[in-house]
N, C-alpha and C positions, 0 to 999 in steps of 0.2 A: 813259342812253345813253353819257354818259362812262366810267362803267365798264366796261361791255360794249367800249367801244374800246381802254378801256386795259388790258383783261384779253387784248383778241385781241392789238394791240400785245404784248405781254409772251410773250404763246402763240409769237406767230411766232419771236419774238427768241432764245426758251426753244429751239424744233422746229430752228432752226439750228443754234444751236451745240451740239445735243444733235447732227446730222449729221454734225458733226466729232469729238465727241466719243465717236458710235460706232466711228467709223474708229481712231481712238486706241486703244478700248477694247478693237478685234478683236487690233491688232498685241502691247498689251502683255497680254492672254489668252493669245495664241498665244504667246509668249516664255516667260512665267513657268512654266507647267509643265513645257517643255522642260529649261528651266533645272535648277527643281526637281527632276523626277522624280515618279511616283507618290507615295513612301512621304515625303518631305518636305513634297510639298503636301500629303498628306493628313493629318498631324499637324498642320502651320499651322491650317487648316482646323478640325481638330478641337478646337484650343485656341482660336483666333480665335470658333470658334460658342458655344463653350463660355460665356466672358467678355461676348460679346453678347446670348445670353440672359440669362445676371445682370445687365449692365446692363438690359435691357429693361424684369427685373423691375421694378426701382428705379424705372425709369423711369414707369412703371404708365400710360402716359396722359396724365403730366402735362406732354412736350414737345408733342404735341398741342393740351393746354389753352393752354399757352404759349404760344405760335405763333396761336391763335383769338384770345387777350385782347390779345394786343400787336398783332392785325392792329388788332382793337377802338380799341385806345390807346395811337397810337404812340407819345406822346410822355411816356407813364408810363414811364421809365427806370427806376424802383426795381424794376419787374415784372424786367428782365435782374438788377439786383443781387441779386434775393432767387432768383432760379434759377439763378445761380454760385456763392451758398452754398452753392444744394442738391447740386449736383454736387460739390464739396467736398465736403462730408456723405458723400456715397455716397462716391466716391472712396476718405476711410480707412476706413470700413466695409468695403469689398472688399478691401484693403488687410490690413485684421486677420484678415477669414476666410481668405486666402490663406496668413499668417504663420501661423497656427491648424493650418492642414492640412498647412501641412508642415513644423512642427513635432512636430505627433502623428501622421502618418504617413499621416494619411487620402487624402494627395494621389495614395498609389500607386496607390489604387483608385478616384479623383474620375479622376485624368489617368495611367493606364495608360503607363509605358516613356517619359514629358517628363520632363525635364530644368527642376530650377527656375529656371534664369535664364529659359527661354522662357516657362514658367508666369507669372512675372511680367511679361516684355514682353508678353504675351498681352493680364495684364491690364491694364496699360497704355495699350494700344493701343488697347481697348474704351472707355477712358474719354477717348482724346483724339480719336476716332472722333464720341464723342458731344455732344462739346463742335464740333466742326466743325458736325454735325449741328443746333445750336440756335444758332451763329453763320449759315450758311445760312438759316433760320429769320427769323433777324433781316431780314437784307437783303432778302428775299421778302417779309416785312410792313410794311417802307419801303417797299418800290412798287420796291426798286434791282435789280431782276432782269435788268436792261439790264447795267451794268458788272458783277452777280456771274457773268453765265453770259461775259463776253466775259474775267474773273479766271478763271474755272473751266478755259475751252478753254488759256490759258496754262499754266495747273497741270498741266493734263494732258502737255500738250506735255514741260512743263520733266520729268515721271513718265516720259513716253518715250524721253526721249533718256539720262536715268537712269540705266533698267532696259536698254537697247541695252548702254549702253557696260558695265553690270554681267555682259552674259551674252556681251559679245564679249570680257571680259578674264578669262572661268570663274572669275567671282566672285558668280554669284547661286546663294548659299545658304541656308541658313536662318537664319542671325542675320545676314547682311546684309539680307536678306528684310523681316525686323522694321522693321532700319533704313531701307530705303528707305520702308516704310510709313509711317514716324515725319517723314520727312522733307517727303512728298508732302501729309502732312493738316497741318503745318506753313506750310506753303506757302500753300496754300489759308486758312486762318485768320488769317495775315496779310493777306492779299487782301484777305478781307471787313473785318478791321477797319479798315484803310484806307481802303474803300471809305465804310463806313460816317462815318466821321471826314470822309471831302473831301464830305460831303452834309448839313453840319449837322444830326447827329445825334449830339451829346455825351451818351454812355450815359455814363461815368465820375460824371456829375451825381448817376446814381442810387445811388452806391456809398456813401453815410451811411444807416444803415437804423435805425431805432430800432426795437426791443423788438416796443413796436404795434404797428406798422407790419409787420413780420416775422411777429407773431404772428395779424394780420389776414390776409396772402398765403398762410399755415401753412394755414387755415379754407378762404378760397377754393379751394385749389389740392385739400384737401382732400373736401369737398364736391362738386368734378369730379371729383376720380382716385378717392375710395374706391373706387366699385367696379369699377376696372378692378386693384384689388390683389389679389386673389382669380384674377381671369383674367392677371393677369401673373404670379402666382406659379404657376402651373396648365403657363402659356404656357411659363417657365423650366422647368420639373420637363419639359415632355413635350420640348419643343425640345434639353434637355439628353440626356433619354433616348432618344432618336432615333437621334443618333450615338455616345452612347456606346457604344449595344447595337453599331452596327456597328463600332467600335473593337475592341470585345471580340470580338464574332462573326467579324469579315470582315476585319479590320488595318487598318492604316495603307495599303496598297495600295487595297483595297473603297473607303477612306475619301476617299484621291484619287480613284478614276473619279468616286465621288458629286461630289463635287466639283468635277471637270471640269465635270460635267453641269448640277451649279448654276450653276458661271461663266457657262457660254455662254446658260443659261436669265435670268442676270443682264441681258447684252448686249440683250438683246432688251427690256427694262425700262429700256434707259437716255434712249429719247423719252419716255416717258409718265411712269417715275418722277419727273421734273425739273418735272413739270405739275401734280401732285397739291397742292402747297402752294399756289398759284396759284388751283385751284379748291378748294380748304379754306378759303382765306382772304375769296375772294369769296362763297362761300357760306355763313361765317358771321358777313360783312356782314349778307347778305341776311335771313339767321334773325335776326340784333340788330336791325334796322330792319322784322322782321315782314312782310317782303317775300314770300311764299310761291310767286308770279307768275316770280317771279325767282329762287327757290329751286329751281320747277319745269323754266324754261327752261336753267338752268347743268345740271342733269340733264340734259336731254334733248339738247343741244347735245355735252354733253363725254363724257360717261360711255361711250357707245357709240363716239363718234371714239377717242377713246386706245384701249380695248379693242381696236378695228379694226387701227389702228396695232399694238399688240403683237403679233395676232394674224397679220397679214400679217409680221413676220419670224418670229414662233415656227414657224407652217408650213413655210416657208421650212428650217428649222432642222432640222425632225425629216422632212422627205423626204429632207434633203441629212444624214443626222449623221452617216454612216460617214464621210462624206469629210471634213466637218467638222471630226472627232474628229480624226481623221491631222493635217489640217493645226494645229489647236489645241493639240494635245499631243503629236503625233508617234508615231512606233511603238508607245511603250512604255503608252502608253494607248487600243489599237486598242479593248481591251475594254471600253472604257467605251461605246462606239459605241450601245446599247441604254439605256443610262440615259439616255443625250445625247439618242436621238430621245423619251423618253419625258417627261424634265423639259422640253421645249423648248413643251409642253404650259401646265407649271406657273404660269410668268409671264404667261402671258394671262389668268385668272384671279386670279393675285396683284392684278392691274391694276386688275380689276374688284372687288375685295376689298379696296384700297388707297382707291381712291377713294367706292367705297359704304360704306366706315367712316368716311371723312371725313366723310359725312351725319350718321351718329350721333353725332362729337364737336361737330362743330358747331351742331346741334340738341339737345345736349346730353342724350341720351339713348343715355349709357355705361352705367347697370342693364341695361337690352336686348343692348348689344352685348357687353358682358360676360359676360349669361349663354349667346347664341348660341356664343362662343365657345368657352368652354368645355365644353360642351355637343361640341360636335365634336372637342374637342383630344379627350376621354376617352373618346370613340367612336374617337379615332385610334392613342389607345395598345395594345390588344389586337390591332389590325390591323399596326401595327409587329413586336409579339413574332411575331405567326404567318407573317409577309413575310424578318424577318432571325434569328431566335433560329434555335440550332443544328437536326438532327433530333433529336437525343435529347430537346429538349425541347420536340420535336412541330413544329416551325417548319420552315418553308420552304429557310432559308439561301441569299437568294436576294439577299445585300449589296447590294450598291447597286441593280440592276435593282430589289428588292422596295421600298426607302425611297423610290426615285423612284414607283413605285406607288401607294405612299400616299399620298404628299403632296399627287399631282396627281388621285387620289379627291376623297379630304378636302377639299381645297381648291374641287372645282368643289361638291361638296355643301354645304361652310359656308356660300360666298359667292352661291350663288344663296339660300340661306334668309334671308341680309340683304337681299338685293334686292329677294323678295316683302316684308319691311317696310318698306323704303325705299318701293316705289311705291306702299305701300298708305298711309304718311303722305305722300307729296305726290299722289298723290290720279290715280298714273299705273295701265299697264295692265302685270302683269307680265310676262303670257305675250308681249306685245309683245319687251319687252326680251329674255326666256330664247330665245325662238324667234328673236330676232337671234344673239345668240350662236353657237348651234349652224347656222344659215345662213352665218355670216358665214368661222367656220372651215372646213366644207365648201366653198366659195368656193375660200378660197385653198388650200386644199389639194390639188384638184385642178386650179389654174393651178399648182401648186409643181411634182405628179407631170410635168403637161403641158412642165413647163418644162426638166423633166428627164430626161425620157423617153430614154435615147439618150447623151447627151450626157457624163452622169458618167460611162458603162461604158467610151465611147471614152476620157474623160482619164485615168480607171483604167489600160487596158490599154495606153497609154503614155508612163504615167507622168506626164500633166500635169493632178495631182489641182486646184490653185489656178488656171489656167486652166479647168476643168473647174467649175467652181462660179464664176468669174467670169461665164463665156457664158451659162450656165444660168440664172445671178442675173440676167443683163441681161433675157435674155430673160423670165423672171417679172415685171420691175420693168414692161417692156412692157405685158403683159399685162396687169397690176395695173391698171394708168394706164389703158389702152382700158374695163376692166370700169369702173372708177370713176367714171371723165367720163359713162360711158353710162346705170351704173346707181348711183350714190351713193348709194343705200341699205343697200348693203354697207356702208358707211361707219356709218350712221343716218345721212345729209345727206338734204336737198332738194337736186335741182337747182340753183338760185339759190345755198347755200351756198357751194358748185362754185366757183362764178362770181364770188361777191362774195372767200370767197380768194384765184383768181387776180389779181384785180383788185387788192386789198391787196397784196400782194407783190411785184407788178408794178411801184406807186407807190412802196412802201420800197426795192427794186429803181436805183429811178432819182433818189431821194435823192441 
């Protein structure tokens, strides 16, 4: 029972300042492409994914494993010591591949018309990206998710004010770009270590590592991530080939609308991705203490609520994208308007894909999720060539609209084939869950059209696109709210669920 209070505690704390944090996240969206342009965002872009999928590689699983074992044992410090070496480790390994390729010239053909200093702040950024990424980690497996999200809304803030004054002094370009990037996840990393320090938890403790000791967390870590090495090097190769083909096929222009479209399909991921380690960590309490009771309930309570959440703005997203797009990136990315409604898709099953993988790390049944994966990525590769490759070589060339096509294929097909495994090991119904999905979206998509009906063609035709998608959004939030209260099963809620939230926040409310 105390879990369960101090995981909704956490939930709400997280769902706030994730609210502020999406407001943050529309203005400095809308900013930066403007800033940048197509053909700049879409090289950032292409190099930034580039670098994240290598790291990913490396990564195989094991910040995952991380993040389970240290929910496991908080106060095992040497666990942080010996996963800062690792990142070391990887670090000058990418390090040497980079000096490698562009030294022997391979780089002109890995990274197309970049320039090496970005090449390298690329890779850079991907590694202190990641390091942010398992500091965060940290503070969510101390139970400190209270002060990191109320450090994070500050970050954000200090990124806004920024990126404002970069783009009102026409100084947001592409190596200040970098830099501000460098600056913002700085920021945040002190935060957490801070955070972490004023809560008696001296990790520093764990930094003498002997031989043993190194070479025992080598084994364990090993024994989890093997086989998610094979799907993370699967994962790099097809994530990497994805946008290169549309670098080569579609430019640097293709490569920003894709882009755009991912951003705003990002924004909509930013309640629920905040919530994912939260229920990773509580449910692989639950698997270590053989709890299955409570395995099934954090299932059935969470999985559908976030989903619902993502899926009530994605719709939202892809009724409204023409207008969206304007406001988000302005003129000069009208054309992205079609990948925008189409990826706005994508993140509602990222969601569902996010968190039903968390089942399998924590239940430690990465062989299965490995080979599921995989299994879809190379189903996904021939569908790419035929969506972006030129005509001549029989393809589509259909840039960004065709990548956004796939992905959000692919993705609704991989991640419902984990979910009939998920509830065929906890022991749930799956056509339950699949036929929420497809209800839940139908729902708001038709409160989004309802909401919209009218409304964006008048702010179109005079000119008041951002009023025109404020009214409309008021009006859907309405409507959200009346369906909700009356029928919470849109949601996956009971009634009483309803009830006992408002009631909760009502009492923190008045703290």
């Amino acid at each position: 029972m105390k879990i369960a209070h101090s995981l909704k505690k956490r939930f709400i704390y997280k769902l706030l300042a994730n609210i502020v944090g999406l407001f943050i996240g529309l203005v400095t969206q809308a900013i930066i492409p403007r800033g940048l342009g197509p053909k700049a965002f879409g090289d950032f872009s292409f190099l930034n994914n580039f670098f994240s999928q290598v790291v990913s590689f490396f990564d195989a699983g094991t910040s995952i494993g991380f993040y389970t074992k240290i929910s496991q044992r908080i106060r095992e410090f040497k666990l942080i010591s010996f996963y800062s070496y690792f990142i070391l480790v990887v670090t000058v390994l990418v390090a040497i591949f980079v000096a490698v390729s562009q030294a022997t010239g391979i780089s002109a053909k890995l990274w197309p018309n970049q320039l090496s200093l970005y090449i390298y702040m690329a890779f850079f950024l991907a590694i202190i990206a990641w390091a942010a990424q398992i500091l965060n980690q940290i503070v969510d497996a101390f139970g400190l998710t209270v002060p990191a999200e109320m450090g994070r809304v500050y970050q954000k803030l200090a990124g806004l004010f920024l990126i404002i004054i970069l783009f009102m002094y026409n100084s947001l370009n592409f190596l200040n770009y970098f830099l501000y990037q460098y600056i913002i996840l700085f920021i945040l990393m002190i935060i957490f270590l801070r955070i972490i320090d004023a809560h008696d938890y001296p990790i520093r403790e764990g930094w003498p590592l002997s031989f043993n000791e190194a070479r025992g967390y080598i084994r364990e870590f090993y024994k989890y991530s093997q086989p998610l090495y094979i799907y993370g090097f699967v994962g790099m190769l097809v994530g990497i080939f994805d946008r290169w083909l549309l670098q080569i096929s579609g430019g640097s222009v293709q490569q920003g609308f894709y882009s755009l479209s991912f951003g705003i399909g990002a924004v909509c991921t930013l309640f629920t991705s905040a919530m994912t380690p939260l229920f990773t960590r509580e449910f692989s309490i639950a698997y270590y203490n053989k709890d299955l009771s409570q395995m099934k309930s954090l299932f059935r309570k969470h999985i559908p609520l976030l989903y619902s959440i993502t899926a009530l703005i994605a719709c939202f997203v892809a009724v409204n994208a023409d207008k969206i797009t304007l406001i988000m990136g302005g003129g000069r990315f009208k054309e992205a308007a079609v990948p925008v409604a189409i990826m706005a898709f994508y993140p509602i099953h990222q969601t569902y894909g996010n968190l039903s993988g968390s089942v399998f790390y924590a239940a430690e049944k990465t062989k299965l999720y490995s080979k599921l994966g995989i299994i879809f990525m190379l189903i996904g590769l021939p569908v790419t060539f035929f969506l972006i490759a030129p005509e001549k070589y029989y393809g589509l060339h259909a840039g960004a609209f065709g990548l956004a096509i796939k992905m959000v294929l692919i993705q609704f097909l991989g991640v419902n084939v984990q979910l009939y495994f998920n509830t065929k090991y906890l022991e749930l119904h799956f056509i339950k869950y699949f036929g929420h999905q497809l209800f839940t979206v139908a729902c708001f998509l038709v409160l989004a059209i309802i909401a919209s009906w009218g409304i964006n063609e008048i702010a179109l035709l005079h000119n008041k696109i951002i009023l025109g998608v404020l009214v409309s959004g008021s009006l859907y939030a309405v409507l959200v709210t009346v369906i909700i209260y009356y029928f919470p099963v849109v949601l996956g809620l009971a009634k009483q669920d309803v009830m006992d939230t408002k009631k909760y926040i009502m009492s923190m409310l008045k703290q």
